[in-house]
C-alpha positions in Angstrom: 2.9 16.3 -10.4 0.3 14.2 -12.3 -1.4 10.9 -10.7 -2.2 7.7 -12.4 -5.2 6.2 -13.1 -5.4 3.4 -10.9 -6.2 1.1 -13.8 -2.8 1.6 -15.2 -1.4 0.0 -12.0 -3.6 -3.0 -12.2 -3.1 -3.6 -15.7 0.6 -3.3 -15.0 0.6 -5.7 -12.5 -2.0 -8.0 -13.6 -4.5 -7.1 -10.3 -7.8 -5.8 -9.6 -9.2 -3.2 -7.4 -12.7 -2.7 -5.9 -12.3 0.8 -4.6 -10.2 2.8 -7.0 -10.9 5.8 -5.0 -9.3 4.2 -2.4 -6.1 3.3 -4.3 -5.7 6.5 -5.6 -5.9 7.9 -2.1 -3.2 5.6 -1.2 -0.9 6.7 -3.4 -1.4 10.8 -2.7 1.1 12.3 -0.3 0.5 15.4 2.1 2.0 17.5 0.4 0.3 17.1 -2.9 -3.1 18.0 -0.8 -1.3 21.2 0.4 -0.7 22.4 -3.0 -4.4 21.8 -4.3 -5.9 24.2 -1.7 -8.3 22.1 -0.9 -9.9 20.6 -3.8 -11.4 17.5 -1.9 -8.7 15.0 -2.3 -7.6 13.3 0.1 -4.2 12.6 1.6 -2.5 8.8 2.4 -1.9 10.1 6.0 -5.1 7.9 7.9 -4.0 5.0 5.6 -0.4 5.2 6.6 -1.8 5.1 10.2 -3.7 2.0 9.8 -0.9 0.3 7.6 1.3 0.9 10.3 -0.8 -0.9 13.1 -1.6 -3.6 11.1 1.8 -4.0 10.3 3.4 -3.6 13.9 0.8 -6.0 14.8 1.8 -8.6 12.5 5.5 -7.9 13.3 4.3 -8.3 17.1 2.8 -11.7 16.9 5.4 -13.4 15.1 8.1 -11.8 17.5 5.6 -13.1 20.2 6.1 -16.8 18.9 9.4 -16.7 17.5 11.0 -15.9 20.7 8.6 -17.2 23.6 11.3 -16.2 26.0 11.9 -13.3 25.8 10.3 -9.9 28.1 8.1 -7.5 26.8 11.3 -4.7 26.7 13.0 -7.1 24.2 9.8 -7.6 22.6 9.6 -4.4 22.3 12.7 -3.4 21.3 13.0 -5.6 18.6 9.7 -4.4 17.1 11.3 -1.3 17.2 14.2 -2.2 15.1 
């Protein structure tokens, strides 16, 4: 498996990152670390984590005020789905 350069993504897409290191990571799966035995790179995993806070926050606060009667098990469920 071969990984970009970061720069080819933002010339691709007309953007520009501050941390390429950073975007790199976020683009390097587990299992790609696993097969470099340990070579300092470092996986997506703790982004992934974050993403998916941020996200199920976000997902959380407009269920919150889309549907201001529901209970927190709808709530909830709905997140869920």
């Amino acid at each position: 498996m071969s990984t970009r350069d970061p720069s080819t993504l933002e010339k691709e897409y007309g953007l520009n990152f501050s941390n390429k290191a950073l975007l790199k990571t976020a683009f390097v799966h587990s299992s790609y670390v696993n097969e470099l035995d340990g070579e300092g790179q470092e996986d997506n995993e703790r982004l992934e984590f974050l993403g998916d806070s941020v996200l199920g926050f976000v997902v959380s606060e407009w269920l919150f005020g889309r549907y201001p009667q529901s209970r927190e098990g709808e709530l909830t469920a709905m997140r869920a789905a």
